[in-house]
C-alpha positions as CSV (number, residue, x, y, z in Angstrom):
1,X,-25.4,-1.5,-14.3
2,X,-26.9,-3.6,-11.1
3,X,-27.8,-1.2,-8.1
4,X,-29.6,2.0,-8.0
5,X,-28.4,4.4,-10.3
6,X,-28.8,8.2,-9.2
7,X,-28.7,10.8,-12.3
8,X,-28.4,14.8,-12.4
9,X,-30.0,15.9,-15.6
10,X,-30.4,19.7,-16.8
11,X,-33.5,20.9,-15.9
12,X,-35.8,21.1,-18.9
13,X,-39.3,22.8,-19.6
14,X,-41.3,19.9,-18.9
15,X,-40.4,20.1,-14.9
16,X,-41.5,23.5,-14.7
17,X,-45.1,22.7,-13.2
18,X,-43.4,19.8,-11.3
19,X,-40.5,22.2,-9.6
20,X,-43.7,24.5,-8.1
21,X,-45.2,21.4,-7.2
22,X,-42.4,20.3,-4.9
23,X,-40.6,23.4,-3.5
24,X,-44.5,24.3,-2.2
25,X,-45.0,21.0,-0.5
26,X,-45.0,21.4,3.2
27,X,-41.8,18.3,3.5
28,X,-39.7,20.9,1.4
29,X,-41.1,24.3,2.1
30,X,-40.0,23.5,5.6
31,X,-36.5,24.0,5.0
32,X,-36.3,26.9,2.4
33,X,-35.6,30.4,3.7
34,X,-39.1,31.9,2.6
35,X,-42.5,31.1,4.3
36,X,-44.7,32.1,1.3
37,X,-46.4,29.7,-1.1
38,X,-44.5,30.2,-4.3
39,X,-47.2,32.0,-7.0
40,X,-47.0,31.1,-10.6
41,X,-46.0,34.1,-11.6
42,X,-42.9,33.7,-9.3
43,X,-41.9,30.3,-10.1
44,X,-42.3,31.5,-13.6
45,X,-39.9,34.5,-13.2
46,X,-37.4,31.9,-11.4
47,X,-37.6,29.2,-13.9
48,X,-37.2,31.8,-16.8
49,X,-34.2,32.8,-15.7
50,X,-31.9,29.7,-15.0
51,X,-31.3,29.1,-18.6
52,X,-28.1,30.1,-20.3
53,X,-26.7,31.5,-17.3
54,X,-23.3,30.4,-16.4
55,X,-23.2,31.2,-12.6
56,X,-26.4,28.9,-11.8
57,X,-26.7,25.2,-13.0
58,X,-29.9,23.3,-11.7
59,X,-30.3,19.6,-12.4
60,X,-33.1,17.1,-11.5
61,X,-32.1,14.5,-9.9
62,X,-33.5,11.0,-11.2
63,X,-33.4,7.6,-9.1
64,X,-33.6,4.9,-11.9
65,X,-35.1,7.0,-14.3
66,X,-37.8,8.6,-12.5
67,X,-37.4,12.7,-11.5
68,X,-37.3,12.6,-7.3
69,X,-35.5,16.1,-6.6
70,X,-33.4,19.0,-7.7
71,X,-30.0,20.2,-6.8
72,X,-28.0,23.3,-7.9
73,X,-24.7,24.7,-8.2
74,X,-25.4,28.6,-7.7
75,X,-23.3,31.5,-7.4
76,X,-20.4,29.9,-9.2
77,X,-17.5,32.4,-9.2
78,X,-14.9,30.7,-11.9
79,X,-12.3,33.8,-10.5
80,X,-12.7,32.8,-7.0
81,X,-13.3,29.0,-7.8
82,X,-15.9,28.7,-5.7
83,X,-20.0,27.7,-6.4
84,X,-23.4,27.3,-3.1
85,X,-24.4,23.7,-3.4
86,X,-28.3,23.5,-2.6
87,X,-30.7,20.0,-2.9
88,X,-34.4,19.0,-2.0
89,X,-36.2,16.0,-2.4
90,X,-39.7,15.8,-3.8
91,X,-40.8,12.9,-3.7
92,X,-40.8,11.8,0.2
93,X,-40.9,8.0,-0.7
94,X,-37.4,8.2,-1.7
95,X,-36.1,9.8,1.5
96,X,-33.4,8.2,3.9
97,X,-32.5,5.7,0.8
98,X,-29.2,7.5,0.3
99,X,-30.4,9.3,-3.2
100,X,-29.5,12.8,-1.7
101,X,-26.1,11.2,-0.6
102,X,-26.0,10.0,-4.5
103,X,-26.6,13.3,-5.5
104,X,-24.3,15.3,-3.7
105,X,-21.1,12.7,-4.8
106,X,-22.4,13.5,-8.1
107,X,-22.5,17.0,-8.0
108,X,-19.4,17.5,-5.8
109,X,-17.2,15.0,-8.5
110,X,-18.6,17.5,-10.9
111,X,-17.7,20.9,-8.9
112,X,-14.4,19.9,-8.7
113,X,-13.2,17.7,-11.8
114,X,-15.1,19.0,-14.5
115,X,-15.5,23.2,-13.5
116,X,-12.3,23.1,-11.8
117,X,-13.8,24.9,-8.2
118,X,-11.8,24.7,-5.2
119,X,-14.4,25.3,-2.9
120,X,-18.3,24.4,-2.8
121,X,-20.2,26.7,0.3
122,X,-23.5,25.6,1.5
123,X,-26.2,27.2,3.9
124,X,-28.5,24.9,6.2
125,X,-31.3,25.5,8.6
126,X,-29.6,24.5,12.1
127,X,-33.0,22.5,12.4
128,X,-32.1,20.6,9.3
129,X,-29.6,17.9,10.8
130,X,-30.1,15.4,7.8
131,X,-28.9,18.0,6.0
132,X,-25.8,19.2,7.1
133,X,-25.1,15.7,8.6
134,X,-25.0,14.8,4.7
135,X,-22.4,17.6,4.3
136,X,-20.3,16.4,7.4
137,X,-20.4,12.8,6.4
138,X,-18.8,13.9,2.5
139,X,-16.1,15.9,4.1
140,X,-18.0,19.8,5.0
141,X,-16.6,21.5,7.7
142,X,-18.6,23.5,9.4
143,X,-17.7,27.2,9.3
144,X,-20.3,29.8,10.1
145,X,-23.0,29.7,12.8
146,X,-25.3,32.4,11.5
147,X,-27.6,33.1,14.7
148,X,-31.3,33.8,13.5
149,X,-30.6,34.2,10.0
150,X,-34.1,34.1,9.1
151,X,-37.2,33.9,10.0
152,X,-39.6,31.1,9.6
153,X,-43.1,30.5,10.8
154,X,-42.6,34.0,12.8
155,X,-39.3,32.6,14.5
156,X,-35.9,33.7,14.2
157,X,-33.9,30.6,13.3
158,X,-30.0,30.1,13.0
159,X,-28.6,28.5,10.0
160,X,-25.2,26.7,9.4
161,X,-22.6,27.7,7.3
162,X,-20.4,24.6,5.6
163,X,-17.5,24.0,3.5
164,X,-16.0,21.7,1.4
165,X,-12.2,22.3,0.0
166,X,-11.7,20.3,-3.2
167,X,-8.1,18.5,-1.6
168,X,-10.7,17.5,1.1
169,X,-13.1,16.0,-1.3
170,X,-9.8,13.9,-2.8
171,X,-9.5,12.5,0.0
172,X,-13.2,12.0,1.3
173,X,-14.4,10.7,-2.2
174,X,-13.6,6.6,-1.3
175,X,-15.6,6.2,1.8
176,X,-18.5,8.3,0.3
177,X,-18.3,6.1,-2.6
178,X,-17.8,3.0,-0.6
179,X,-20.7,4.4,1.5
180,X,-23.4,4.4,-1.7
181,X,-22.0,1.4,-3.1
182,X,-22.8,-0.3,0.5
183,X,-26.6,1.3,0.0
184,X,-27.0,-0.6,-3.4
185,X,-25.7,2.4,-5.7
186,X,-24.4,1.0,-9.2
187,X,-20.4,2.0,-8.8
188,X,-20.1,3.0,-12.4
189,X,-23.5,5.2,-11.8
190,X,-21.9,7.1,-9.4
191,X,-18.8,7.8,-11.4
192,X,-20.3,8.8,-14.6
193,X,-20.3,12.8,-15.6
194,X,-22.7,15.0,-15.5
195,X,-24.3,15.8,-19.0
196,X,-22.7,18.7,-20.2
């Protein structure tokens, strides 16, 4: 492989004190829904339950090798074929070098090919333009303006609904490829599957 090679892996007991780590770091608690500072005993509860669940599937994303993020496939409704997609990065030295572009290819190839969804739904802080500009740029639509959703720092903030149809993906999936390969991603990194 020559590039940068972004992986998902399953998350695994050894990230459990890295996970609190990062979702209570200012760059990422800015964006989450809650205000709080996550508790031990609350991440614990959390990381406790993802295993062995089949309607939540969390990864840690890697950038050559080393763990930068986490991503997730939640509410994943096999009847209704349709899963939330959700993402954060960690470790701010990575940021704006396309790995949560990397990410969501890898995760959305996945959503699609291998569990068959037609749809993948995701919620965004209006504030958070990187964030649903990543969506828009893969082929989201936006669907939902949810006006003051939630509160943070004492403020009601609004929060954008997206969607992605898997025939859109189809036909979205070459530029966003061509996009990562034009950022230095390894082409046959970004097509290999997720670890089962």
């Amino acid at each position: 492989m020559t590039g940068r090679v972004v992986t998902l892996r399953p998350v695994a007991e050894g990230d459990r004190a890295r996970l609190l780590t990062w979702r209570n770091s200012p760059q990422v608690a800015l964006y989450m829904y809650s205000d709080h500072e996550i508790g031990q005993a609350e991440h614990d509860r959390w990381f406790d339950g993802i295993g062995g669940r089949l309607d939540r599937l969390y990864w840690v994303i890697e950038l050559d090798g080393e763990p930068v993020g986490l991503t997730s496939l939640t509410e994943i409704d096999r009847a209704q074929g349709r899963a939330t997609i959700a993402r954060y990065l960690g470790d701010l030295a990575v940021r704006g070098l396309g790995v949560g572009a990397a990410a969501e290819f890898k995760l959305l190839d996945h959503a699609f090919s291998r569990l068959g969804l037609r749809k993948v739904w995701s919620e965004v802080l209006a504030s958070n333009e990187v964030a649903w500009g990543l969506h828009v740029a893969n082929g989201f639509q936006r669907e939902a303006l949810l006006r003051a959703h939630v509160v943070k720092g004492g403020l009601p903030q609004d929060v954008i609904g997206l969607g992605l149809l898997a025939q859109d993906w189809v036909e979205r999936r070459p530029e966003a490829r061509e996009r990562l390969i034009g950022k230095g991603y390894d082409p046959a990194g970004l097509d290999a599957p997720l670890p089962c």
